[in-house]
N, C-alpha and C positions, 0 to 999 in steps of 0.2 A: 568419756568412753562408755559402750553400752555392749553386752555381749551379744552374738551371733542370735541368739536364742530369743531376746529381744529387739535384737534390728530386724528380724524374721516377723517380730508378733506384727511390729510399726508397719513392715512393709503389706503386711496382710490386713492389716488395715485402712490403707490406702489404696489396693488396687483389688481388680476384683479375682484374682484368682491365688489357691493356696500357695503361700510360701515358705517353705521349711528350713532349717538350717542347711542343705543340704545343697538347695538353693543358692542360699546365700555364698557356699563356699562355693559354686560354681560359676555365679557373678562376679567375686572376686576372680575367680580366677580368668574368663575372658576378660576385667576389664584392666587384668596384669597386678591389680593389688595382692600384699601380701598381708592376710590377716593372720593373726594364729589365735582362735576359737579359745583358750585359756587366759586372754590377756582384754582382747574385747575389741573392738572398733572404735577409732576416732573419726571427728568430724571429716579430715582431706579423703580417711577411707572411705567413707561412707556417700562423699560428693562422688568420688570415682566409680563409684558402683551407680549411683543413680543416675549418673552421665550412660550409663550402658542400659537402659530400663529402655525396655520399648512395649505398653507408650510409658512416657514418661511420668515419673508423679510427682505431683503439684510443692514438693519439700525441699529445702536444701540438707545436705548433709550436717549442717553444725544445727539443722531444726529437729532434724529428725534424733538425732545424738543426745540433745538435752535434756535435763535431769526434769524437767517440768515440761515435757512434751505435752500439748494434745493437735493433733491434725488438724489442718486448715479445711481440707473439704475432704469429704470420702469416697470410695468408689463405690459403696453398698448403699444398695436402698435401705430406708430403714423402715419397719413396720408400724404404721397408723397406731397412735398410743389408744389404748383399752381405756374406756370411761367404767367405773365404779363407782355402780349406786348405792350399795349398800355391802357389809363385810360379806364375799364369799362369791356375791352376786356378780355379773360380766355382761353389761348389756352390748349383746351383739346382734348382729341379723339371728332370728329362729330358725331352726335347723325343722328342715320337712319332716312331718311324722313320721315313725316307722314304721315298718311294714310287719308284719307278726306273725314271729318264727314257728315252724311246728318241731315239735323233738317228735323222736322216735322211727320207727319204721316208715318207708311209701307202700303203698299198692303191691309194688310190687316184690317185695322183702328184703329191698336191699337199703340201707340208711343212707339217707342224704342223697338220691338220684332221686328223680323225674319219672314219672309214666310216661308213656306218647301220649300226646291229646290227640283222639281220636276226632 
């Protein structure tokens, strides 16, 4: 058995949009299961509810329930790992120079707007 709160985290992990417990008791509840949120989900629960998933994710209920989960495939992209050449350093594409800033007043005495270009 696994509580709502973590059949939420698994399921947000599988597909790509959030799922909250709140969710989850509202799956149970179209797919006629009875959970009660203080006790936890077993595996028949948890197929019942993925039977009502649209679209469907790639798990069964006794995979997704188990005490040494980790997901067969994902529904998130994940982000191109960072190469690190040396402590601190991040080599990635260079970012364009900046452009450079003025403080203070414009022309026309008011901070932070534009003249008209004439």
């Amino acid at each position: 058995m696994i509580s709502v709160q973590e059949f939420a985290r698994r399921l947000n992990i599988l597909s790509p949009g959030a799922v909250t417990s709140e969710d989850i008791e509202d799956l149970a509840d179209a797919a006629g299961v009875r959970i009660d949120p203080g006790r936890g989900i077993d595996a028949a629960q948890a197929q019942q509810m993925l039977d009502h998933l649209s679209p469907p994710v790639p798990v069964s209920g006794t995979a997704i329930v188990a005490s040494q989960w980790t997901p067969e495939t994902t529904g998130r992209v994940s982000a191109p790992p960072m190469v690190f050449s040396n402590p601190g350093a991040v080599d990635a594409p260079s970012d364009p120079p900046a452009r450079p800033r003025k403080s203070g007043q414009t022309r026309n005495g008011r901070p932070g707007s534009r003249s008209p270009r004439r």
